[in-house]
C-alpha positions in Angstrom: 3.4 -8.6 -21.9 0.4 -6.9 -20.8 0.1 -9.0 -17.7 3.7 -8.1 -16.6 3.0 -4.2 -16.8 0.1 -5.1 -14.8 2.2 -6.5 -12.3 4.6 -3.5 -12.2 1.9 -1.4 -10.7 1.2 -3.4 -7.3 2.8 -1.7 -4.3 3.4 -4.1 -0.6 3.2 -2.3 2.5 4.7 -3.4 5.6 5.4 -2.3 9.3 1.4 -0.8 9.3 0.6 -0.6 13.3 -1.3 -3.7 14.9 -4.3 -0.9 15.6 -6.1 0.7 12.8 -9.4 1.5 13.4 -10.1 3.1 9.6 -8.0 0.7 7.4 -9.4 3.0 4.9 -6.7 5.4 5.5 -4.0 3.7 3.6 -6.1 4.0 0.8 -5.8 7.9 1.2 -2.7 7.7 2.0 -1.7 6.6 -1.7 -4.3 8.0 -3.5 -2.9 11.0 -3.3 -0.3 10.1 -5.9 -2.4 8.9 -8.8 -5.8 6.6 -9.1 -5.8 2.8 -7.4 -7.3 0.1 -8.8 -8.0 -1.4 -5.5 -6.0 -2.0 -2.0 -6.3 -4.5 1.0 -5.4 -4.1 4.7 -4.6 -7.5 5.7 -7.0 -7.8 8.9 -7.2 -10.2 11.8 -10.3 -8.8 13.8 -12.2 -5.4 12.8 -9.6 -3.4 14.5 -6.6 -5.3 14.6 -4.1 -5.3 11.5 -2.0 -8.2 10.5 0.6 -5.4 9.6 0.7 -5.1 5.9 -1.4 -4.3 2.7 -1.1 -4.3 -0.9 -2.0 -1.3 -3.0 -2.5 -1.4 -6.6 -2.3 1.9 -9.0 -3.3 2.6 -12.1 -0.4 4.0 -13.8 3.1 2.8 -12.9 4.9 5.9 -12.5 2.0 7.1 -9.8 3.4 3.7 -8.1 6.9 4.4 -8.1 6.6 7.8 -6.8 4.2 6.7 -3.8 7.3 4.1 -3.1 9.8 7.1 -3.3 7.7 9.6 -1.2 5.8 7.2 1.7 9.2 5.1 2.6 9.8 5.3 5.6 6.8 7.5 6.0 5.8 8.1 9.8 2.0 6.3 10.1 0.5 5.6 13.6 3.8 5.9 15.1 5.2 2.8 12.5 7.7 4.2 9.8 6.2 1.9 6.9 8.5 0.2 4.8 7.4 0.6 1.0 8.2 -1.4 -2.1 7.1 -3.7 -5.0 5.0 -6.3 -4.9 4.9 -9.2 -7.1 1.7 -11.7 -6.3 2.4 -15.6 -7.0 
């Protein structure tokens, strides 16, 4: 269904480090492997992260490459942990 392939695009990012000053960062971060529909950096206070946000892309194969290449990725000193995420 066309909701399903919808779904198969959203991307959860975890391990981000408690300090981010520019959450708009992660949004570069990804962009840089295909267009996003939108993202979120879970925040508790302007500066201080919960520790994990949700990307969504456009296209599924830009998702599963950002998964393949940023896992593990070295961000703030955190190696992010990368993978699907499928909203309730």
């Amino acid at each position: 269904s066309g909701h399903r392939a919808f779904l198969r695009r959203f991307v959860r990012v975890t391990n981000l480090p408690e300090r981010c000053r520019r959450p708009a960062r992660i949004a570069e971060l990804f962009a840089r492997f295909g267009p996003l529909r939108m993202w979120h950096v879970a925040m508790d206070a302007p500066a201080v992260c919960k520790g994990f946000a949700c990307v969504v892309f456009e296209r599924r194969e830009d998702a599963e490459k950002a998964i393949d290449e940023l896992n593990c990725y070295c961000f703030g000193g955190h190696s992010l942990r990368i993978d699907w995420f499928y909203p309730s």
